[in-house]
N, C-alpha and C positions, 0 to 999 in steps of 0.2 A: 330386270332392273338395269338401268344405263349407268354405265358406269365414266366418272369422269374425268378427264385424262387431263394432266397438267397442262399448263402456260406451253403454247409452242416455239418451238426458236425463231420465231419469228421477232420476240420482245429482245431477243439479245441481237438481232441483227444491226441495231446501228451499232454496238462495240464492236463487233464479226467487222463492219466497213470499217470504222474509224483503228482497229488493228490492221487492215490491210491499207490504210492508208497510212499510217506509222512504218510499216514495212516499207512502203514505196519512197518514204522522205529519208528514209536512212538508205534506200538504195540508188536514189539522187545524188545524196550527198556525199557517199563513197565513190561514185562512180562516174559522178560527169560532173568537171568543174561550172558548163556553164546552167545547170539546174541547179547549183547550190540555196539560191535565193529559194525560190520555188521549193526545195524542200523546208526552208526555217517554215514558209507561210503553210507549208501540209502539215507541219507540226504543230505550228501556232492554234491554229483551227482542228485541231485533231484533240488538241487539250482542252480546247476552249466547248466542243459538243461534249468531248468526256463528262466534264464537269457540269454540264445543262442535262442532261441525263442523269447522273447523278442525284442532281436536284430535285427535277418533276419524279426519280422512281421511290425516292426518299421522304415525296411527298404524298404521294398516291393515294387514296384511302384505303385500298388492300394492305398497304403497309399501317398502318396508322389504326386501322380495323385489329390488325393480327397485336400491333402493340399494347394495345386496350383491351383486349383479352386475355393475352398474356400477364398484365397490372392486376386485371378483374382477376382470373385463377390463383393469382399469386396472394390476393389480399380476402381468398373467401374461409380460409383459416384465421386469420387476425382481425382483422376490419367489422367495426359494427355494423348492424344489418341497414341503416341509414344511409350510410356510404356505402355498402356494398348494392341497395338500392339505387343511390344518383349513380355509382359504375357504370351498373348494368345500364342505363337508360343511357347515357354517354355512349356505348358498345351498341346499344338497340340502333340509335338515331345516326351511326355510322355504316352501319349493317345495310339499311333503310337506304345509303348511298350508292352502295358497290352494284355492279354491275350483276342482273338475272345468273350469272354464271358463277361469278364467285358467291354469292347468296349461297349457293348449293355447295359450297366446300368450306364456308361457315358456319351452316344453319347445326351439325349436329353440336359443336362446342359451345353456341347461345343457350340452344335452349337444354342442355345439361345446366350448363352456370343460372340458367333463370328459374331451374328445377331444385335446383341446390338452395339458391334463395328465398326459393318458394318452402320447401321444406323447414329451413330454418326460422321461416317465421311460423310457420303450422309450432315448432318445437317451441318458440317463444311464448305462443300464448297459453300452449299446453303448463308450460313453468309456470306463467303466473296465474295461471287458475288452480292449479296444485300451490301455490305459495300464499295465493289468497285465503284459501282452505286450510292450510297448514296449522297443524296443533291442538284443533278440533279432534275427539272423538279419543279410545285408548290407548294406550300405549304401544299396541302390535298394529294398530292402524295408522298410529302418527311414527313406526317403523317403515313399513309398507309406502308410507308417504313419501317418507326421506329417502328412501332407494329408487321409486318413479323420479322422483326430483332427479336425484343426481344423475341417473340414467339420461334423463333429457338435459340437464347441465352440458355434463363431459361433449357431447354433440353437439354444442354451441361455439361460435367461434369466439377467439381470445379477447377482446374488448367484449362481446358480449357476457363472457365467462366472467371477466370483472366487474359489470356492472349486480349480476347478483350472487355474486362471493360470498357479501356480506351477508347477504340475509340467508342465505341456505348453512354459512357457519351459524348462524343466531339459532339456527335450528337444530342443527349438531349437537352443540352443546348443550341446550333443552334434553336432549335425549340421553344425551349421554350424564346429564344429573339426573336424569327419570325425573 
């Protein structure tokens, strides 16, 4: 199995130049009056690529990828499965950008979050075909009900837990007046 080895220093080499060019304007400027000029403009231009670098590595879509997955993980505990669908597909169609190389230091965190997704909708429908059925049959079967239920509740994320609150309490209580 190929194992895949970070970013090389090669992506930090214009800072590596643009510090040895900071180095060189400060040793202009200390040291020979008539390079003075000459180092404002190595500093001027030293800040000024600083800051264009900055830019395009802030804009990248490796960054922009990893922040949207970061959002996605963050919201698959709270967020209902709607949004946490357009996420995922937002995260997909960025994925779909990056370059063959970073795809492979990606791909296990996708497709976890699209397995997780995936899962909770399997648990959604199982809820409401158990909730459809609910209250039919005796007492120890409409017990046995309410503890499936809740079992796939509890593993629902938090707007999803809210949308069927109500009705698995409407069930509680049935049971609990027999």
């Amino acid at each position: 199995m190929k194992v895949n080895k970070q970013k090389s220093g090669l992506s930090h080499l214009p800072l590596i130049l643009i510090g040895l060019a900071l180095v060189l304007a400060l040793i202009f400027y200390f040291f020979s009056n008539d390079l003075r000029n000459l180092s404002f403009v190595i500093f001027a231009l030293s800040i000024l690529v600083v800051i264009i670098y900055v830019i395009i590595y802030l804009n990248s879509k490796e960054i922009k990828l990893r922040k949207y997955l970061e959002q996605l993980e963050d919201a698959l505990k709270k967020e209902s499965i709607p949004n946490l669908k357009n996420l995922y597909k937002e995260v997909y169609s960025l994925y779909l950008l990056v370059s063959e190389k970073d795809k492979q230091n990606f791909y296990g965190r996708i497709t976890k979050n699209r397995e997780k997704i995936e899962e909770y909708l399997v648990t959604q429908k199982k809820l409401e075909t158990i909730l459809r059925d609910a209250g039919s049959g005796n007492l120890k079967q409409q017990q046995q009900e309410f503890t499936a239920i809740n079992s796939l509740f509890i593993t629902l994320p938090q707007k999803e837990q809210d949308i069927y609150f109500s009705a698995i309490n409407l069930i509680k209580e049935k049971l609990e007046t027999g």
